[in-house]
Backbone as CSV, one residue per row, in Angstrom:
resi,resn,N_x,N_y,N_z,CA_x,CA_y,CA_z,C_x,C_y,C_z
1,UNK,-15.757,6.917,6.386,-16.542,5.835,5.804,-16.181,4.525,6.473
2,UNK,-17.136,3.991,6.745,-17.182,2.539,7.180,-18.100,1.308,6.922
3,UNK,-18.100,0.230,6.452,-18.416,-0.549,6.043,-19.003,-1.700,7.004
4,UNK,-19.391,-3.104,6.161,-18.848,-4.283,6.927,-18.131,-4.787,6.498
5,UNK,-17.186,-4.515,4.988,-16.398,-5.159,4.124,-14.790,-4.391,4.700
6,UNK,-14.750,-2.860,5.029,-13.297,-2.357,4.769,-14.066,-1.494,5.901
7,UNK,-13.325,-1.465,7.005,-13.249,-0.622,8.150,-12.381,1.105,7.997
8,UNK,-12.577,1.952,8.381,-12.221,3.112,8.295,-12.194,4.004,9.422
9,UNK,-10.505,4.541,9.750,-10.287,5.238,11.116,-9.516,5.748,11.403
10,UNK,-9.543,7.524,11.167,-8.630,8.646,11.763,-8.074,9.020,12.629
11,UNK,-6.936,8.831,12.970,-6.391,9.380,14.230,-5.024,9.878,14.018
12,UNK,-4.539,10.995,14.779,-3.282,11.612,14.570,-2.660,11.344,13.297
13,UNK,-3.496,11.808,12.647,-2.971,12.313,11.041,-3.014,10.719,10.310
14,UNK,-3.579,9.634,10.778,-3.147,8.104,9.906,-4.585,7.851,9.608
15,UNK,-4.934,7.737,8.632,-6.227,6.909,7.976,-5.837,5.158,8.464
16,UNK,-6.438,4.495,8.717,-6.465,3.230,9.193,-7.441,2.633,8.016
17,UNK,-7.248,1.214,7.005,-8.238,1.120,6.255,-8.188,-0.653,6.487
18,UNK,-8.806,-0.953,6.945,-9.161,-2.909,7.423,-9.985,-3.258,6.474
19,UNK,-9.378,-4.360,6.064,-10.040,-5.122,4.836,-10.687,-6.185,6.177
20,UNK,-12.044,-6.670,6.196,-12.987,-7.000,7.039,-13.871,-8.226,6.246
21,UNK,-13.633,-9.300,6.219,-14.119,-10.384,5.805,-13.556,-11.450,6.191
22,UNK,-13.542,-11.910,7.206,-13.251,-13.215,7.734,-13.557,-14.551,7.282
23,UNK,-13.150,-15.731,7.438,-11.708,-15.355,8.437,-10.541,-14.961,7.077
24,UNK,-10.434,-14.750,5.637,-9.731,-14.702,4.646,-9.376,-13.453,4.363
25,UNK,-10.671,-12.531,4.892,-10.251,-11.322,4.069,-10.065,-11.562,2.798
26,UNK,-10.710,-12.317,1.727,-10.911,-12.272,0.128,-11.750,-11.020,-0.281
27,UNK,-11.248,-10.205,-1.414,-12.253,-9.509,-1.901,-12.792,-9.974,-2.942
28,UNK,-14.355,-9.211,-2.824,-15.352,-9.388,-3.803,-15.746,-7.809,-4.311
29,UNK,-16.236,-7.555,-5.616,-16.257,-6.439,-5.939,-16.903,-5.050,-5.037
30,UNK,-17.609,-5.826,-4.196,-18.045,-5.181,-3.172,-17.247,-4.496,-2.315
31,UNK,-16.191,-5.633,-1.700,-15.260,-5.242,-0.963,-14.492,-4.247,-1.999
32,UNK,-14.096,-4.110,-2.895,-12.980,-3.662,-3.994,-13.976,-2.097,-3.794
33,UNK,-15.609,-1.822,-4.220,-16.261,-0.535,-3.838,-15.996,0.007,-2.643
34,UNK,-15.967,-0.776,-1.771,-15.817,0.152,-0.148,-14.127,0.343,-0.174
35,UNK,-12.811,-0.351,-0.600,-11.824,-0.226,-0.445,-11.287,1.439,-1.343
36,UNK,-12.371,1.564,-2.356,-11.994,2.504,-3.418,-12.892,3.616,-2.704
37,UNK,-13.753,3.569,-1.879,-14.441,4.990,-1.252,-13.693,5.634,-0.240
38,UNK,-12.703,4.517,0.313,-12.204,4.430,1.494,-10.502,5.024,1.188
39,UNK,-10.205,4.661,0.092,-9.127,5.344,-0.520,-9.252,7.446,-0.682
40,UNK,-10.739,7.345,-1.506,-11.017,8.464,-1.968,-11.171,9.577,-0.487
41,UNK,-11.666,8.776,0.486,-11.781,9.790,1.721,-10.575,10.361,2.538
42,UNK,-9.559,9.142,2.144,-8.206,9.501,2.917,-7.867,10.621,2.232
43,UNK,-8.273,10.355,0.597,-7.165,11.357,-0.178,-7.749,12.582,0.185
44,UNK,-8.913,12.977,0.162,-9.715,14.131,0.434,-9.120,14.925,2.015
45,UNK,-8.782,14.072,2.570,-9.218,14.526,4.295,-7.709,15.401,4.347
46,UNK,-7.614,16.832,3.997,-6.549,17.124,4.657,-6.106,17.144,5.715
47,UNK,-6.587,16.137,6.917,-6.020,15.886,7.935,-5.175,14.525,8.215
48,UNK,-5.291,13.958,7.046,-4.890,12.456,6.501,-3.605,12.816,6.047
49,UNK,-2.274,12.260,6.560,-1.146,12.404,5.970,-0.195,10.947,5.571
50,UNK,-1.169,10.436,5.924,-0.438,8.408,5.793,-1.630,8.033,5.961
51,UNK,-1.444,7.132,5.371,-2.517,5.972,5.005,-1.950,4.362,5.234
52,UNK,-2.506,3.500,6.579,-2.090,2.384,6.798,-3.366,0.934,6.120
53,UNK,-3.033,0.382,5.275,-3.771,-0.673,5.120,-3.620,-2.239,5.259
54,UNK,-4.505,-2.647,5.758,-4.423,-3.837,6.954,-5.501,-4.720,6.645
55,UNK,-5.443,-6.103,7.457,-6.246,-6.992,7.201,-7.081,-7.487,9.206
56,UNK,-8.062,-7.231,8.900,-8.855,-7.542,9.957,-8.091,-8.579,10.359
57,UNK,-8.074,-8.926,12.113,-7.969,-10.546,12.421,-6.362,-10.767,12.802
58,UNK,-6.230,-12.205,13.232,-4.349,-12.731,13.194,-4.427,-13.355,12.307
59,UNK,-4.966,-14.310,10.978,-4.389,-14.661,10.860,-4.110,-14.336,9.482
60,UNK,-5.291,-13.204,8.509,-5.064,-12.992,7.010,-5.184,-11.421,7.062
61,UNK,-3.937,-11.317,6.343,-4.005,-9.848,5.835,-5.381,-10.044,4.618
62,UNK,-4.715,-10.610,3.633,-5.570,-10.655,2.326,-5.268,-12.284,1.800
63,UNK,-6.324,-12.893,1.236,-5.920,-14.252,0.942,-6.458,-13.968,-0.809
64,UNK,-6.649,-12.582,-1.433,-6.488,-12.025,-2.612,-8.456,-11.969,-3.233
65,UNK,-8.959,-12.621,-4.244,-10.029,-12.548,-4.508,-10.943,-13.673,-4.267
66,UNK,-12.164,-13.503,-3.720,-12.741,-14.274,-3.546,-13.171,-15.677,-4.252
67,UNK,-12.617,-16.726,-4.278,-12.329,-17.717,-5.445,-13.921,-18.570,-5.742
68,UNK,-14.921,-18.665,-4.860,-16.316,-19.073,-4.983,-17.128,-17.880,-5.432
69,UNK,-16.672,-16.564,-5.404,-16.981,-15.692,-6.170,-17.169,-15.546,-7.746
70,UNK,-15.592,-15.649,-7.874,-15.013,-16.263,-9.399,-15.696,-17.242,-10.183
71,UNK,-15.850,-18.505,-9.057,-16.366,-19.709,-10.245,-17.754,-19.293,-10.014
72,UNK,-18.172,-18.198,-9.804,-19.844,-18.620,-9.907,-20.633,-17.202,-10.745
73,UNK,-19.610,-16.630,-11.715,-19.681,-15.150,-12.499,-19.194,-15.611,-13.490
74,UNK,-20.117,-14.706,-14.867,-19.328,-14.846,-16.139,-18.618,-14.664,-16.327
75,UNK,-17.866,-14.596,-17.840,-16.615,-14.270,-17.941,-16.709,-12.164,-17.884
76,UNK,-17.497,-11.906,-18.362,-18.064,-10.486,-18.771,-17.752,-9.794,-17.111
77,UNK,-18.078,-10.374,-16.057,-18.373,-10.030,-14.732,-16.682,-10.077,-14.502
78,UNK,-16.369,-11.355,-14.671,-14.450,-11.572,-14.368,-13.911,-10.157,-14.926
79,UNK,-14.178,-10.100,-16.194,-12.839,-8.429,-16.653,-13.352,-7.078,-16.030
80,UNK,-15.015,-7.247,-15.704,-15.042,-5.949,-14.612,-14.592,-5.693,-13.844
81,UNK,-14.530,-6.907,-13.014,-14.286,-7.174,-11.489,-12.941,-6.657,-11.453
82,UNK,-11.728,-7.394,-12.430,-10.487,-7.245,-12.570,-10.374,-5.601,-12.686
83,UNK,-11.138,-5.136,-13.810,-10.464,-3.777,-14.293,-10.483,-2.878,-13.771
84,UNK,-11.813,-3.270,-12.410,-12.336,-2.381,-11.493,-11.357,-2.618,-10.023
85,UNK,-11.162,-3.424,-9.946,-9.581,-3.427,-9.358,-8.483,-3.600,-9.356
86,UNK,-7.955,-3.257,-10.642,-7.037,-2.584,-11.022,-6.837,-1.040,-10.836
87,UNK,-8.086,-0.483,-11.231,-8.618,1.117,-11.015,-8.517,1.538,-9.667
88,UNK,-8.668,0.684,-8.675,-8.771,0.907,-7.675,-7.406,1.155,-6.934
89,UNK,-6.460,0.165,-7.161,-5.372,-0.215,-6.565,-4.582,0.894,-6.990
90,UNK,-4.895,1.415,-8.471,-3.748,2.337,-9.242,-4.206,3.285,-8.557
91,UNK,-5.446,3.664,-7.876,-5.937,4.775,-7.147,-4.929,5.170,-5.922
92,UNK,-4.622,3.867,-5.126,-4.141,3.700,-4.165,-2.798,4.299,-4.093
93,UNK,-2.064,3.846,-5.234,-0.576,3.764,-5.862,-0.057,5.315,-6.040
94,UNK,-1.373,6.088,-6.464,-0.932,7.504,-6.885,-1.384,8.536,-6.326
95,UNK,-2.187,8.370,-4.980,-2.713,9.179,-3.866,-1.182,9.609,-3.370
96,UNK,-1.044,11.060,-3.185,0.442,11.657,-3.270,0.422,11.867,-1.382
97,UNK,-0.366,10.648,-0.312,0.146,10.315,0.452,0.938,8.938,0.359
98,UNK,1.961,8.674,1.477,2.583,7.511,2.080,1.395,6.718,2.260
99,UNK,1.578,5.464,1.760,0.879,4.469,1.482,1.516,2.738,2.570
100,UNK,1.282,2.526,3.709,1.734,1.025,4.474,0.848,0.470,4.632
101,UNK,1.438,-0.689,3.544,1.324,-2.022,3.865,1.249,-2.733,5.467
102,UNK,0.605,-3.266,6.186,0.530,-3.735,7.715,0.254,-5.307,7.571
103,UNK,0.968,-6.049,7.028,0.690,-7.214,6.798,1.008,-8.549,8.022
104,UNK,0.063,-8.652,8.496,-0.877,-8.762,9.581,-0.585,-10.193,9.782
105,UNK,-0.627,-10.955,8.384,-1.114,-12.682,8.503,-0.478,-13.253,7.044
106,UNK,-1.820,-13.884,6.446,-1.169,-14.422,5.420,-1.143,-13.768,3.940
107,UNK,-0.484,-13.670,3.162,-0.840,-12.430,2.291,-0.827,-13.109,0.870
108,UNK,-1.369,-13.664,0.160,-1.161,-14.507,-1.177,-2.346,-13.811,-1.961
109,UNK,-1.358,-14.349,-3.803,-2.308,-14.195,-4.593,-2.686,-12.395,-4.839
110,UNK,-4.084,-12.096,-4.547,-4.588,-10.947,-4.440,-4.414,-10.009,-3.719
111,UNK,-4.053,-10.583,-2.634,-3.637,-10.009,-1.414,-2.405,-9.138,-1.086
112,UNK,-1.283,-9.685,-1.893,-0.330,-9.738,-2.423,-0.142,-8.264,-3.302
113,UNK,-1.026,-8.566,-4.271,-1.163,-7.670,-5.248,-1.296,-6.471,-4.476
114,UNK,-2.370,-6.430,-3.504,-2.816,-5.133,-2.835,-1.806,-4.676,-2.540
115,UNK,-0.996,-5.441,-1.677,0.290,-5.105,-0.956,1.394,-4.269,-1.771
116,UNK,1.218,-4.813,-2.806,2.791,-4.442,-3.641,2.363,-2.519,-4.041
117,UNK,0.873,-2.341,-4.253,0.217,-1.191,-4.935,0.569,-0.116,-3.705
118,UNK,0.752,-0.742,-2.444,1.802,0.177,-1.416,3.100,0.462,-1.434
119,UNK,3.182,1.746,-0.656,4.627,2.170,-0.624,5.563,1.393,-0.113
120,UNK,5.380,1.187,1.363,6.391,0.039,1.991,5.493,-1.084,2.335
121,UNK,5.751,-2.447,2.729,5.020,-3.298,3.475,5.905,-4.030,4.629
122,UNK,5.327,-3.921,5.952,5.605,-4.332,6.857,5.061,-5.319,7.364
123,UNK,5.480,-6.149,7.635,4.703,-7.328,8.235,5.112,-7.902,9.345
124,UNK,4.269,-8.643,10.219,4.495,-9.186,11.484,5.443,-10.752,11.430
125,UNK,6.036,-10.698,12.045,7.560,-11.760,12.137,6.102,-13.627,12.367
126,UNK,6.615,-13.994,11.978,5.917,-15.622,11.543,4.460,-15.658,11.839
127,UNK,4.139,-14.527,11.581,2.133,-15.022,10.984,1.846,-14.645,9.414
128,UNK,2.790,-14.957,8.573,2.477,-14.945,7.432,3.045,-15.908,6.520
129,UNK,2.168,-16.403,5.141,3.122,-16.790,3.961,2.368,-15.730,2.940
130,UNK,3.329,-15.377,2.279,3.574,-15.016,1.292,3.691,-15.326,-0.132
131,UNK,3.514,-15.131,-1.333,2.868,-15.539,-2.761,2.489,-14.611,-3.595
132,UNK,2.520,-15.303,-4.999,1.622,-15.534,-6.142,1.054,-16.797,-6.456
133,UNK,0.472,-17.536,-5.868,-0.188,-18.913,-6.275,-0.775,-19.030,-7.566
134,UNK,-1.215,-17.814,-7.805,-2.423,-18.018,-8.911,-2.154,-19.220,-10.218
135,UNK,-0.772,-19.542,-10.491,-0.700,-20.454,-11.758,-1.101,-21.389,-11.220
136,UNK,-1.548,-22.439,-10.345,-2.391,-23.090,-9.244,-3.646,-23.593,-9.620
137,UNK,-4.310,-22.217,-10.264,-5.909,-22.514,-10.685,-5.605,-22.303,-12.115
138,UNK,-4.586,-22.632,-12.454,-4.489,-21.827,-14.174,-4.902,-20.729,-14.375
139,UNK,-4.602,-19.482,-13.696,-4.800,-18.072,-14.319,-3.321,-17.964,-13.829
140,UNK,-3.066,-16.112,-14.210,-2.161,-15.267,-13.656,-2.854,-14.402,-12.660
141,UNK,-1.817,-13.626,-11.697,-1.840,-12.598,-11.075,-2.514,-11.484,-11.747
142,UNK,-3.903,-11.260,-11.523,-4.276,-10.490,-12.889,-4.653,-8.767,-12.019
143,UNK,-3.979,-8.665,-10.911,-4.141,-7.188,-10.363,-3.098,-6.916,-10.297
144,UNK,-2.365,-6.734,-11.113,-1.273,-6.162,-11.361,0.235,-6.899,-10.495
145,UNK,-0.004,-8.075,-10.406,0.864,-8.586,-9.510,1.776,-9.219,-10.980
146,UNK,1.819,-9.330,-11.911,3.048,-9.785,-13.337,3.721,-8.067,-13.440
147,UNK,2.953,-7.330,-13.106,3.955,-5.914,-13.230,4.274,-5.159,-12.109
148,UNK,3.641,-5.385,-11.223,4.617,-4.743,-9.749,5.166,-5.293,-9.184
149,UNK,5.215,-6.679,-9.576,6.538,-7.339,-8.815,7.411,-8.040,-9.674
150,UNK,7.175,-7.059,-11.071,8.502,-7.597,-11.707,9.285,-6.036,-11.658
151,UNK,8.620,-4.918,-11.569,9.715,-3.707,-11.079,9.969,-3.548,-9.702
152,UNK,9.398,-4.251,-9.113,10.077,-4.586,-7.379,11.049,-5.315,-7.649
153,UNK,11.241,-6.607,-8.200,12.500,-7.260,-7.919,12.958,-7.767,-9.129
154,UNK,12.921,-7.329,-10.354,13.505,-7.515,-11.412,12.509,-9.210,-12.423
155,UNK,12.856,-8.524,-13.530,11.641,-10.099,-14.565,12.365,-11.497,-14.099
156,UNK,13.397,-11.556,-14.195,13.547,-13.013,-13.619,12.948,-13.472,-12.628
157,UNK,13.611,-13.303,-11.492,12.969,-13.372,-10.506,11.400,-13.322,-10.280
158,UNK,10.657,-12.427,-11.112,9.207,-12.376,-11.145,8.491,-12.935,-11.365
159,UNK,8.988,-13.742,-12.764,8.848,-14.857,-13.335,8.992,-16.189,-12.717
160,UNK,10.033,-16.315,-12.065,10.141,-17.665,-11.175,8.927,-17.726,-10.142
161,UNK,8.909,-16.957,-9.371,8.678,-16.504,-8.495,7.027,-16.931,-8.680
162,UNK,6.198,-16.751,-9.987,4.803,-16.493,-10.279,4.434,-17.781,-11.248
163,UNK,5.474,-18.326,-11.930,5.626,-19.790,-12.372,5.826,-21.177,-11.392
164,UNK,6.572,-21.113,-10.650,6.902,-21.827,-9.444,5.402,-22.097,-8.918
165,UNK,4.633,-20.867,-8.501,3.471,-20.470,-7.523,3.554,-21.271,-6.299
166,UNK,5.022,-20.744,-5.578,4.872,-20.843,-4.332,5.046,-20.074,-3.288
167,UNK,4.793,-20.712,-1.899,3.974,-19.226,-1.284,5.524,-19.531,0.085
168,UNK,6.185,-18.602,0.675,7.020,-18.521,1.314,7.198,-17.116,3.190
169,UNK,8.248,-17.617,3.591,7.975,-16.680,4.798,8.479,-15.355,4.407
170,UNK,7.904,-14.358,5.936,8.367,-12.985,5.784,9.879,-13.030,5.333
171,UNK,10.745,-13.539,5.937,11.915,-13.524,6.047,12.444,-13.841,4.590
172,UNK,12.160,-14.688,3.881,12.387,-14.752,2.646,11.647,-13.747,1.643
173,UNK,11.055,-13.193,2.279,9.624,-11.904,1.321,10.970,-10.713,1.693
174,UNK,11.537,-10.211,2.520,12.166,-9.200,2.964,13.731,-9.423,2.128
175,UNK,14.325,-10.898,1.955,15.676,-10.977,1.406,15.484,-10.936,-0.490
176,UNK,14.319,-10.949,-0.719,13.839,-10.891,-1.965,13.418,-9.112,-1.838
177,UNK,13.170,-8.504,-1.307,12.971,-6.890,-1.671,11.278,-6.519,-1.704
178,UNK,10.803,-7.998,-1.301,9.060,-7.800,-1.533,8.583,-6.774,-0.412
179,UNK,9.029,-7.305,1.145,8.866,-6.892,2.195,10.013,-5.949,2.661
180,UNK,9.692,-4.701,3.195,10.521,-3.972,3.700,11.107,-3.569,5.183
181,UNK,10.129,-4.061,5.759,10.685,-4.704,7.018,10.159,-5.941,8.119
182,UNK,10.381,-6.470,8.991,9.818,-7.307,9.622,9.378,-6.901,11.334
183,UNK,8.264,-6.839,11.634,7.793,-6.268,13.151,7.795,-7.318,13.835
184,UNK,8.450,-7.547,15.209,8.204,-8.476,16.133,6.804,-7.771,16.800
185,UNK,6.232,-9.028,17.080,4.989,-8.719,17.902,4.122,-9.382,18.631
186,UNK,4.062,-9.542,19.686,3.246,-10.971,20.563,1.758,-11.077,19.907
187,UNK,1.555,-9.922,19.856,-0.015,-9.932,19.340,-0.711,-9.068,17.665
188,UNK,-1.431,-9.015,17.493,-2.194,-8.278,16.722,-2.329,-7.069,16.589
189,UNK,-3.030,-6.611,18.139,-2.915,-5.295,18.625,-1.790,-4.764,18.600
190,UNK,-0.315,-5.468,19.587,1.075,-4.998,19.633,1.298,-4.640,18.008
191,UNK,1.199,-5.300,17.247,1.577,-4.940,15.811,1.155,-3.930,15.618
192,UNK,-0.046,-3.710,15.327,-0.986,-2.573,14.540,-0.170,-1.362,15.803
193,UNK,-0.253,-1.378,17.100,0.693,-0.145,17.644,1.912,0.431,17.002
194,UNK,2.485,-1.019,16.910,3.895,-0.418,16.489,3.852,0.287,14.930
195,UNK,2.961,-0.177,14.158,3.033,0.241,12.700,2.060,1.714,12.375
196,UNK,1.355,1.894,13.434,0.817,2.956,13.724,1.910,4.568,14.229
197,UNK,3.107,4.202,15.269,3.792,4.288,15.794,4.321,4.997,14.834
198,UNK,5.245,3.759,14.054,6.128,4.213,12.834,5.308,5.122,11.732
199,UNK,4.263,4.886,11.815,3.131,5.970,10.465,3.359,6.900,10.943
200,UNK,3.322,7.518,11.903,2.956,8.892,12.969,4.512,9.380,12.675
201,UNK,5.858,9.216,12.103,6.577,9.536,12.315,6.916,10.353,11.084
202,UNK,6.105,10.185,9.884,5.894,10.597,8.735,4.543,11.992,8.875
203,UNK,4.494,12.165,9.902,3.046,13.268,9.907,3.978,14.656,10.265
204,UNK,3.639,15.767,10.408,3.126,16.687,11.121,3.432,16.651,12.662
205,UNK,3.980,17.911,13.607,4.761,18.451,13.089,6.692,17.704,13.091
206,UNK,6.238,16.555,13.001,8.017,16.665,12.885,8.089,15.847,11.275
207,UNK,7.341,15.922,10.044,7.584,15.383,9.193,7.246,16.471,8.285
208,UNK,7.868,16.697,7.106,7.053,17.388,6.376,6.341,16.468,5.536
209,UNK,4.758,16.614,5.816,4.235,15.321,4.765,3.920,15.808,3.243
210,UNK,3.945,17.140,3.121,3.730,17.218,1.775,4.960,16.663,1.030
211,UNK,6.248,17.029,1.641,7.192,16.184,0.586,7.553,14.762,0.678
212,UNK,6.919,14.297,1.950,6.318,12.785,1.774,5.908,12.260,0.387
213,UNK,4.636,13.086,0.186,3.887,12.733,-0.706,4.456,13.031,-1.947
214,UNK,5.096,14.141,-2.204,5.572,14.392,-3.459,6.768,13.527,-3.643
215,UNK,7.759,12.993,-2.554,8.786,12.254,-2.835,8.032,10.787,-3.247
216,UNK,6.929,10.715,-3.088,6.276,9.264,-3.231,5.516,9.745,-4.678
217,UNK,5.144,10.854,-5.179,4.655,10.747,-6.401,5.634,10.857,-7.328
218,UNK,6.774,11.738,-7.132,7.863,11.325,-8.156,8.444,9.947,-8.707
219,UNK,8.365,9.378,-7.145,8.585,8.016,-7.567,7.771,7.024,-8.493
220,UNK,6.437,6.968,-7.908,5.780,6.166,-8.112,5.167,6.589,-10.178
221,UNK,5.285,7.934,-10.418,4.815,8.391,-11.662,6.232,8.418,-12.650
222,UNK,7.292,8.930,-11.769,8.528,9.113,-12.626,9.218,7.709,-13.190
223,UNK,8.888,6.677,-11.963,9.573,5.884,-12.726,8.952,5.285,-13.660
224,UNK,7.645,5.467,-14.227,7.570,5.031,-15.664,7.866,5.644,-16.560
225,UNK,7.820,6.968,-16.233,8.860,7.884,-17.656,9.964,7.408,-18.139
226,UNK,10.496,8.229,-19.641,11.586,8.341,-19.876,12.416,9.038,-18.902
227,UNK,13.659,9.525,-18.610,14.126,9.956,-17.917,14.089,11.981,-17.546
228,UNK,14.164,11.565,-18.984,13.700,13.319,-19.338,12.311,13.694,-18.803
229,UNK,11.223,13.116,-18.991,10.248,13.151,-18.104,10.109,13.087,-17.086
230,UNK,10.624,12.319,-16.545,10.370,11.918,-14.609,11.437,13.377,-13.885
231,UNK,12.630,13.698,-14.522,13.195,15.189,-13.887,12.545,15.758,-14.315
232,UNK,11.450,16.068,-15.240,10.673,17.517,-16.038,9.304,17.361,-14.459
233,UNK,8.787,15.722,-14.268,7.949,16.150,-13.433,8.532,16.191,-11.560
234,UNK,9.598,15.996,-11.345,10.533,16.120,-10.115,10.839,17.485,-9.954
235,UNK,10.952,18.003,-10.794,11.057,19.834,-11.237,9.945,20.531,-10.901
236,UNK,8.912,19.616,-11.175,7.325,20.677,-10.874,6.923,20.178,-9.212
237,UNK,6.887,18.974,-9.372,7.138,18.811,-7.786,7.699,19.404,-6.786
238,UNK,9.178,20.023,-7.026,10.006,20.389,-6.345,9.789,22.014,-6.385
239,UNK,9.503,22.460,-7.529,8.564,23.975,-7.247,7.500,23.745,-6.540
240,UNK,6.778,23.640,-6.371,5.107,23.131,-5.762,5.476,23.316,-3.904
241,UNK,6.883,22.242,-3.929,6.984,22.290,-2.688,7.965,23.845,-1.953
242,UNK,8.871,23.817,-2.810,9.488,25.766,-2.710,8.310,26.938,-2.390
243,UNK,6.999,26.675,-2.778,6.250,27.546,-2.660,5.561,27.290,-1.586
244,UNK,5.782,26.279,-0.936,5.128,26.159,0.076,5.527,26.292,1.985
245,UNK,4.735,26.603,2.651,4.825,27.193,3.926,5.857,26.205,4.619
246,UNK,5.807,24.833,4.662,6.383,23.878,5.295,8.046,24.268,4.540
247,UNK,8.076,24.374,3.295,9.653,24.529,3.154,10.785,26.153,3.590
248,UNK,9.416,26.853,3.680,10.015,27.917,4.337,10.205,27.640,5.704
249,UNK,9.660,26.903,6.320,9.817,26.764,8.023,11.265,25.593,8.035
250,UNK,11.373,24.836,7.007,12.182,23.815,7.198,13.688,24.929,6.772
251,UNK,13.957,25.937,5.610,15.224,26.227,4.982,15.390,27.427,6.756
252,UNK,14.299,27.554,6.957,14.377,28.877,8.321,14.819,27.831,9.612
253,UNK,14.133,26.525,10.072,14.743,26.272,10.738,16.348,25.745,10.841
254,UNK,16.620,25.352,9.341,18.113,24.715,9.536,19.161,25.931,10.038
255,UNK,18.790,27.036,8.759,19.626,28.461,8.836,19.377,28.101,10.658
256,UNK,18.431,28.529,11.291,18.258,29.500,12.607,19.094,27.986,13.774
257,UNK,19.187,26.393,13.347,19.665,25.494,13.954,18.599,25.432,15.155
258,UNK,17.333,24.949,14.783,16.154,24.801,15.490,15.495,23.361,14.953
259,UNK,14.945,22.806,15.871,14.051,21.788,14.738,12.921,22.512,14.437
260,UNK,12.814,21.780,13.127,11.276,22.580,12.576,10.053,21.825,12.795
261,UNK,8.883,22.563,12.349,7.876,22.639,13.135,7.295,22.184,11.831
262,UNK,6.376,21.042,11.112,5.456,21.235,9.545,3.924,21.385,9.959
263,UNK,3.259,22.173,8.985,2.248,22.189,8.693,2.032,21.641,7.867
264,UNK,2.146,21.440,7.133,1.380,20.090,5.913,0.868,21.097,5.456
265,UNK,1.281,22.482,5.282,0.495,23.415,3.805,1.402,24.578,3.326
């Protein structure tokens, strides 16, 4: 699937998904429909084992929701818009592939939000600031950015952080736990290689991606359980993957002292 809002593109096992609205990259519910079809195709494509999401352009990953959008919709239109991307993002969050962040440029606000609904986020070394602005226009972070980045880096901090509403560099996004690593990169292109690069290292055959995915759904589902829950569903996970072809090739290659080979089934 491809758009003019969210770009879409397979290669060696990585779904590629470009948020495409210049020069901001803001979404509008539109954009939020093609981002959620574009989700649904990765998850489908068993040839899809990572999923990289990115922002068209140098200089914005995501600059969050379209704000002339906003002031010019009811209020009735505002809690769709929201709930419908919220739905979307949680879509994103629990697709039982590896989920990167490629944060490209500037990432605030909404943008932000998207980001956090990923597994890791990587971003390019000084083409970005970083944020929650939103107390700014008098709202909150209303895509889930008051609850995924207060279990990213703890309520204090979350709180400051979204009260303050100020917007800061990678380097301070990475010593705070927002960002997980930082890419040097002369260019745009050089970036998107290298983060492409690093995706490919999570595939097939030298990754097993099904327990990619299951080590990313335990996480991402277990840690809202009680504790007793999140091992009851780490348990079914961890059968799921015992029964499967990739863990017999992995317990056969260690025994035989070979590297192993995954199929992803």
């Amino acid at each position: 699937m491809a758009t003019n809002l969210v770009g879409y593109a397979v290669s060696e096992g990585v779904a590629t998904i470009t948020l495409n609205d210049p020069p901001m990259n803001a979404y509008t519910h539109e954009m939020m429909k093609d981002l959620d079809e574009a989700i649904l195709d990765a998850r489908f494509d068993n040839e899809v084992h990572v999923i990289v999401l990115t922002g068209h352009g140098e200089k914005f990953f995501c600059a969050g929701a379209n704000i002339r959008m906003l002031s010019e919709v009811d209020s009735t239109y505002k809690y769709y818009f929201c709930l419908h991307a919220n739905e979307t993002l949680a879509r994103l969050e629990q697709t039982p592939k590896l989920v990167i962040a490629a944060i490209n440029g500037h990432c605030v606000g909404g943008g932000l939000e998207v980001a956090l609904a990923c597994d890791l986020r990587l971003a390019r070394r000084g083409a970005s600031r970083i944020g929650l602005p939103e107390v700014n226009l008098g709202v909150l972070p209303g895509t889930g950015g008051t609850q995924r980045l207060a279990r990213l880096v703890g309520k204090g901090r979350a709180i400051q952080l979204m009260v303050e509403g100020e917007t800061f560099d990678v380097e301070r996004a990475q010593d705070l736990g927002v960002i997980n690593e930082i890419v040097d990169a002369a260019t745009h292109e050089e970036f998107l290689d290298k983060i492409l690069a690093y995706a490919r290292q999570f595939t097939p055959p030298g990754k097993a991606a099904m327990a990619v995915g299951r080590i990313k759904r335990a996480v991402q589902s277990g840690a809202e359980m009680a504790l007793e829950q999140g091992l009851a569903l780490e348990r079914e996970l961890q059968a799921e993957l015992f029964a499967s072809a990739d863990a017999k090739e992995g317990l056969s290659a260690f025994v035989e002292k070979r590297t192993a080979k995954f199929e992803a089934r």
